[in-house]
ZAMARGU-4260 file (C-alpha; in steps of 0.2 Angstrom, whole numbers, plus 5000, padded with zeros to 4 digits):
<rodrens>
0) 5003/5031/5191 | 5005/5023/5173 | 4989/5008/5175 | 4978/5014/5163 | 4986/5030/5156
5) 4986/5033/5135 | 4998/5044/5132 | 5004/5053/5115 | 5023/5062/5114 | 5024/5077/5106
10) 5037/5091/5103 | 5035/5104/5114 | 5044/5122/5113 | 5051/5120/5131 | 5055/5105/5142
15) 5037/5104/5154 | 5036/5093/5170 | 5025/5080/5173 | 5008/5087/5181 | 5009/5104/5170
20) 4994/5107/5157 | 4998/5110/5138 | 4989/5115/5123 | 4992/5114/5105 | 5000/5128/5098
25) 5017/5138/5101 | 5034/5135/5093 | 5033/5117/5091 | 5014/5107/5094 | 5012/5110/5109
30) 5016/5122/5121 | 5010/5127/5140 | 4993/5130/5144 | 4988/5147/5150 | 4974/5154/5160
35) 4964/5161/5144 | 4966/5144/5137 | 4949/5136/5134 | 4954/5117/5126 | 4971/5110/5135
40) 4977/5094/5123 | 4981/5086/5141 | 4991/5083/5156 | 5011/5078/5154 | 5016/5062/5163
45) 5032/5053/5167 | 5023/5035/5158 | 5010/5029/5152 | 5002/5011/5151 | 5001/5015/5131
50) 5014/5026/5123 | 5009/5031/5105 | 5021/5040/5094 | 5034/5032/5104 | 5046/5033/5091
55) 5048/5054/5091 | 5064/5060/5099 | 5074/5075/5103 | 5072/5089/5112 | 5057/5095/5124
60) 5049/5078/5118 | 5033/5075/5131 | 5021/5063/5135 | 5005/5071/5135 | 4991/5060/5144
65) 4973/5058/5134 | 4965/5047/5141 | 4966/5042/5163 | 4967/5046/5178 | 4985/5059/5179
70) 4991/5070/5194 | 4991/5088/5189 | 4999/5106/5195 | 4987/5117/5200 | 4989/5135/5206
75) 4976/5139/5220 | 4960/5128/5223 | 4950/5118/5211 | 4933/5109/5212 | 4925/5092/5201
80) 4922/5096/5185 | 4933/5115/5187 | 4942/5116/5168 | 4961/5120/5175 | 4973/5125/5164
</rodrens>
């Protein structure tokens, strides 16, 4: 799903799937999100409608979703408005 997406790339410090939450932080600027996390920076996609910071390249560079509707990975069960990470 791309229609209506915003998306920022970043370097991450690993190569992260689409659907997996990440925050700011680790080796690189962002890194994955864990269960004590309480601010995720958003939801890596495949696309986006608008790709800003298209331009950065190399490795374990990510789309991270800010703004839309995205699929993500969850372990377990989740309700509205449940912060996952």
């Amino acid at each position: 799903m791309t229609q209506a997406v915003v998306a920022t790339k970043f370097q991450a410090d690993a190569n992260y799937g689409a659907g997996t939450a990440v925050m700011f932080g680790g080796n690189n600027e962002v890194t994955l999100a864990t269960p004590q996390t309480t601010s995720i920076a958003g939801i890596v996609v495949a696309d986006a409608a608008l790709m800003l910071n298209n331009a950065l390249s190399g490795a374990n560079v990510v789309a991270v979703a800010t703004q839309g509707r995205v699929m993500c990975s969850i372990v377990g069960t989740a309700a509205q408005g449940d912060l996952i990470t």
